[in-house]
C-alpha positions as CSV (number, residue, x, y, z in Angstrom):
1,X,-14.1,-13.7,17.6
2,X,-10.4,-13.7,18.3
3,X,-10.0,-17.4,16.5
4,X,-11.6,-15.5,13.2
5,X,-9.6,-12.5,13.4
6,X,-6.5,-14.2,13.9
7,X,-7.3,-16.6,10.8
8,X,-7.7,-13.5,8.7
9,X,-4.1,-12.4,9.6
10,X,-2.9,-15.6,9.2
11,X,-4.4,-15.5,5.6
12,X,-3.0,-11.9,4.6
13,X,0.4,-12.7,6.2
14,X,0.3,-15.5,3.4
15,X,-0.5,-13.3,1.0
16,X,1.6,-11.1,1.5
17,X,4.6,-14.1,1.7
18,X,3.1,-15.1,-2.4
19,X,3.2,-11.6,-3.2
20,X,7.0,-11.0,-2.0
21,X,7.7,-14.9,-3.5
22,X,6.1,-13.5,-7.0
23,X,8.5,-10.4,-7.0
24,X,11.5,-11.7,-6.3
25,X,11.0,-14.5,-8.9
26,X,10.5,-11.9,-11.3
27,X,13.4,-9.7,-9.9
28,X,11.0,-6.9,-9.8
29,X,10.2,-4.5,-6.9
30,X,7.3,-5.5,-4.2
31,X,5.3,-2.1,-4.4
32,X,3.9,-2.1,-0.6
33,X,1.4,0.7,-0.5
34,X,-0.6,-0.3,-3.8
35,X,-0.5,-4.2,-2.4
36,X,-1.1,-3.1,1.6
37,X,-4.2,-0.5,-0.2
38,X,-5.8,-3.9,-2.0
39,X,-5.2,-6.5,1.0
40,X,-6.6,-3.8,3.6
41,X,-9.6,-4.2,1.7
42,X,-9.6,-7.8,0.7
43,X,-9.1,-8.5,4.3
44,X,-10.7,-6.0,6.4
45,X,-11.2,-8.1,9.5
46,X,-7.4,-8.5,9.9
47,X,-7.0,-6.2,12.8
48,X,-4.4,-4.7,10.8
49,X,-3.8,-1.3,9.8
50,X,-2.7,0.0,6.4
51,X,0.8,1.0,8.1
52,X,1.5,-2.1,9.5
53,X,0.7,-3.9,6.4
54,X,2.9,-1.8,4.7
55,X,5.6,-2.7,7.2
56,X,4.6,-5.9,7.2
57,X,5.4,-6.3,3.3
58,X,8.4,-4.2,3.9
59,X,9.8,-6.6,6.5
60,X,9.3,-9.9,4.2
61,X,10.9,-8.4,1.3
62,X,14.1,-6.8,3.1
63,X,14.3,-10.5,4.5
64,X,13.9,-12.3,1.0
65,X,16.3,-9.4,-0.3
66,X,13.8,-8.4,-2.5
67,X,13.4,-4.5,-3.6
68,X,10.9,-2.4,-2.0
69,X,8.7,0.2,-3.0
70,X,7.1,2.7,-0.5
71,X,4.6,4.6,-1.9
72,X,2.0,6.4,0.3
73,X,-0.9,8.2,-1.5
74,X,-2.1,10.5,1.3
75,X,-4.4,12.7,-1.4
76,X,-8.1,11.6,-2.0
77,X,-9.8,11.1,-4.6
78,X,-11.3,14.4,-4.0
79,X,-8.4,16.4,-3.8
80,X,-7.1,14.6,-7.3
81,X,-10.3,14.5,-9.1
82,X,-12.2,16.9,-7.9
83,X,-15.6,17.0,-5.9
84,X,-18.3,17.6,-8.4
85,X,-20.7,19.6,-5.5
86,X,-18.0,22.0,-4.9
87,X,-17.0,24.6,-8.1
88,X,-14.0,23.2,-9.9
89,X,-10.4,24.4,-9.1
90,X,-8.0,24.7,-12.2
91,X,-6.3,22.2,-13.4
92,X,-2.4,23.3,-12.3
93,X,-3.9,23.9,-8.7
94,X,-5.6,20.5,-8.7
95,X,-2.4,18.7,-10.1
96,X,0.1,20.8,-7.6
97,X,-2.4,19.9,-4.7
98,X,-2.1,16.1,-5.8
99,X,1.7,16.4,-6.0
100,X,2.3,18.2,-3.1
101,X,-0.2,15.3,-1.4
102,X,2.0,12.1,-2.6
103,X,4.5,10.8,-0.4
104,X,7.4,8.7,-2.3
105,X,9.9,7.0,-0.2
106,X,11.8,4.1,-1.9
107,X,14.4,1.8,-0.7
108,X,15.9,-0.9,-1.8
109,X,17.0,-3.9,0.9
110,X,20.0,-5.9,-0.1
C-alpha cells in the first residue's frame, strides 16, 4: 500500500511541476489554492493534505521565480449559496458572510 501511495505523490508532484512550467511560460501567476482544490481531488490517495499541496505549489513556483497566488476559500458552499432546508438569509448577510469567510494572501517570489 505504501508503493501506491507513494506513486500517487510522485504523480501530483508532477503535476504540480507542468502546472508551475505552464505559468511561467505564460508569465502568468500559478493560483495554488484553485489548482491544490482540483489535484486534492484528482489525486485523493496522495497522502497529502490541501495545505501541503498548497505549499507544495508555493515552493515550486518561488524556486522557478514564478508569481504566486494564495487563495484560501474557507466558506462553503452553504454559507455562499445558501442551504435550501434552512429559510433563506438576505442577500447582503449572505454576501458579507462569504466575504468575511475568504482568506486572500498573495505574494509574489522573485
Amino acid at each position: 500500500m505504501q508503493t501506491n501511495v507513494h506513486i500517487v505523490k510522485s504523480l501530483l508532484l508532477e503535476e504540480i511541476e507542468r502546472i508551475v512550467a505552464e505559468a511561467k511560460q505564460a508569465n502568468d501567476p500559478v493560483s495554488a489554492g484553485y489548482h491544490a482544490g482540483h489535484l486534492l481531488r484528482a489525486y485523493p490517495q496522495s497522502g497529502l493534505s490541501l495545505g501541503r499541496i498548497i505549499n507544495e505549489i508555493t515552493a515550486m513556483a518561488a524556486a522557478s521565480k514564478v508569481p504566486v497566488e494564495n487563495s484560501r476559500p474557507v466558506a462553503s458552499f452553504e454559507l455562499v449559496h445558501g442551504n435550501p432546508a434552512r429559510p433563506k438569509a438576505s442577500k447582503d448577510r449572505t454576501r458579507a458572510a462569504a466575504s468575511a469567510a475568504m482568506i486572500t494572501i498573495s505574494s509574489t517570489a522573485f
